[in-house]
N, C-alpha and C positions, 0 to 999 in steps of 0.2 A: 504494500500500500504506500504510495506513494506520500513524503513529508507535505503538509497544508501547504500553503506559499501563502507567508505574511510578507509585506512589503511595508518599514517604514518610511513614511516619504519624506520624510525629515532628515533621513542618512541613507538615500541613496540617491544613487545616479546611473545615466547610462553611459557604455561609451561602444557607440560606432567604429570599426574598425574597414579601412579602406575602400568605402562606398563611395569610388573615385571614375569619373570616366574610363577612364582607363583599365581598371579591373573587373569594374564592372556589366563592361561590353565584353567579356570572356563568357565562352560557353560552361556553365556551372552543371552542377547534380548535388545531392536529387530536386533541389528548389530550385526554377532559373531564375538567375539575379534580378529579372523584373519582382517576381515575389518574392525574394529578400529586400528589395530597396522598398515594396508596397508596404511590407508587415514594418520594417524597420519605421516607414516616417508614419504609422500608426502607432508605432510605442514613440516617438518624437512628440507625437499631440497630443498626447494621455500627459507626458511628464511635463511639461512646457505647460499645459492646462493648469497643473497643479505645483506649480514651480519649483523643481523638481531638476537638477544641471543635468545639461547635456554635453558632452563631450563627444565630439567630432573627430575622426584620427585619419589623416591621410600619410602616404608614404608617399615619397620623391626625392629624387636625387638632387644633388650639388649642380649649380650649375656645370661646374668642370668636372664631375661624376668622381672627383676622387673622394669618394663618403662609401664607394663600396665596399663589401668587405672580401677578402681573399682568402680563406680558407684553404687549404688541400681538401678537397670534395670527389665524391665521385663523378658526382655530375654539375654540371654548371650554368649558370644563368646569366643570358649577355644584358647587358645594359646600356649598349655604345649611342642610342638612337630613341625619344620619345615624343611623339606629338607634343607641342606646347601645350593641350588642354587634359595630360593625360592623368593630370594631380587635383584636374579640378572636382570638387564634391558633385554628385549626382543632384541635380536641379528638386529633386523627390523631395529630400530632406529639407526644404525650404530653410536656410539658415535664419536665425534670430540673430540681435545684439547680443542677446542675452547668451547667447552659445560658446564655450570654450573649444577654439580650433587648436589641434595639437599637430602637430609635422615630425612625423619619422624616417629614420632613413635606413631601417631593418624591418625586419619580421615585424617583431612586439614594439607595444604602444609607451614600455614605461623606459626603456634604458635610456638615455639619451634625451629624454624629455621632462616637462615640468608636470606627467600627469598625476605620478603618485602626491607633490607638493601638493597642488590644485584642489586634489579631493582632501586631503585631510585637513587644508585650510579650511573646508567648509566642514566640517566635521563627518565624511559619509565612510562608511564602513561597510555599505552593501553597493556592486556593481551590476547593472543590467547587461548583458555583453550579446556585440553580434555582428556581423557582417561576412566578408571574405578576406583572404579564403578559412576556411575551418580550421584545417592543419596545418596550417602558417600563420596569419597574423591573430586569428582570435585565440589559437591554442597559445601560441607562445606568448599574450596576452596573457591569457588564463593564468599558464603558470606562474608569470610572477606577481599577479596578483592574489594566487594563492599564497604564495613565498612571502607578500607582502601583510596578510594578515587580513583581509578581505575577504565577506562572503564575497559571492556571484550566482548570480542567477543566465543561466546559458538559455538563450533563446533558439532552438533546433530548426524552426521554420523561419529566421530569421537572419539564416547562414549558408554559408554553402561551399563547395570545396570545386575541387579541376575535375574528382572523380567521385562518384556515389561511394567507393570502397572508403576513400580519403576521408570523407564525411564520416562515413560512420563510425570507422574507427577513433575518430574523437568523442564521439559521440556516446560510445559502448565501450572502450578501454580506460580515457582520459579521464574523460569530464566527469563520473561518476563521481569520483576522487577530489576534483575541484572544487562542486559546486552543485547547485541544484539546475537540471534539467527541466526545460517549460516551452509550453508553446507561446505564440504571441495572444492568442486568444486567454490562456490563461492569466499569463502576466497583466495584461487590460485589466482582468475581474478583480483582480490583487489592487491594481491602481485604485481603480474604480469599482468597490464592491455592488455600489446603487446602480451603477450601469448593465450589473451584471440580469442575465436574463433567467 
């Protein structure tokens, strides 16, 4: 039996991970990224409704691309070449003022950036999470914000990876472990108990 899903909205937040033109026009499994960017800017308007921070996270390089990282790897990822619009957020999530944009230049949302500062400045201790891909930037997300002391609440319909196996495997090995597993419809009723049907 699955644990209740209480949400205080007083100490949480979400954070969107790279719902960026660019990754976003990628063919996904099992959700395609138009129903991740749909569900995603539905949990946008539920927490924005109830003021409630938002965190935005895109990845993009330097302009002289030397932010890569080099690794000995088996396999590898070029990066020599991107459309200038390829770091812009998807139009879906209608940005607010009120929105904290983060910019990464890896996988995960916290190394290298002010997002762990940001949340604890506002006192929040529970994270809504979601985007693409699954096993790269929301997993590697995850983990340090498990590592960080952080619930999370993993949104499954709300994410999506390069392959349905990709997905899942976060999904059924990882996240278990991290955080609580939810749909977007669930997560709503958590917001919004009165709206629930």
């Amino acid at each position: 039996m699955p644990q209740e899903l209480k949400i205080n909205l007083d100490k949480t937040a979400i954070v969107v991970i790279d719902l960026q033109k660019g990754i976003a026009s990628l063919p996904v499994e099992p959700h395609p990224a138009k129903e991740v960017v749909g569900n995603t800017a539905k949990l946008l308007t539920a927490l924005r409704e109830n003021n409630m921070p938002v965190f935005l996270v895109h990845v993009t390089p330097s302009p002289d691309l030397k932010d890569a990282l080099h690794p000995i790897t088996e396999t590898s990822f070029s990066r020599t070449s991107f459309n200038p619009a390829w770091s812009d957020y998807m139009p879906e999530l209608n940005i607010q003022p009120t929105d904290f944009l983060i910019t990464k230049h890896q996988w995960g949302a916290f190394y290298g950036t002010d997002l762990d500062l940001q949340l604890r400045r506002r006192g929040i201790d529970t994270i809504i999470l979601c985007g693409i891909s699954t096993n790269f930037g929301v997993e590697s997300t995850a983990r340090f914000a498990y590592e960080f002391g952080y619930n999370q609440i993993l949104v499954e319909d709300a994410m999506s990876a390069m392959t349905k196996e990709a997905h899942e495997a976060s999904i059924k090995f990882v996240f278990p472990r991290l955080g609580l597993i939810r749909n977007t419809d669930e997560v709503l009723t958590a917001i919004n108990p009165s709206k629930s049907n």
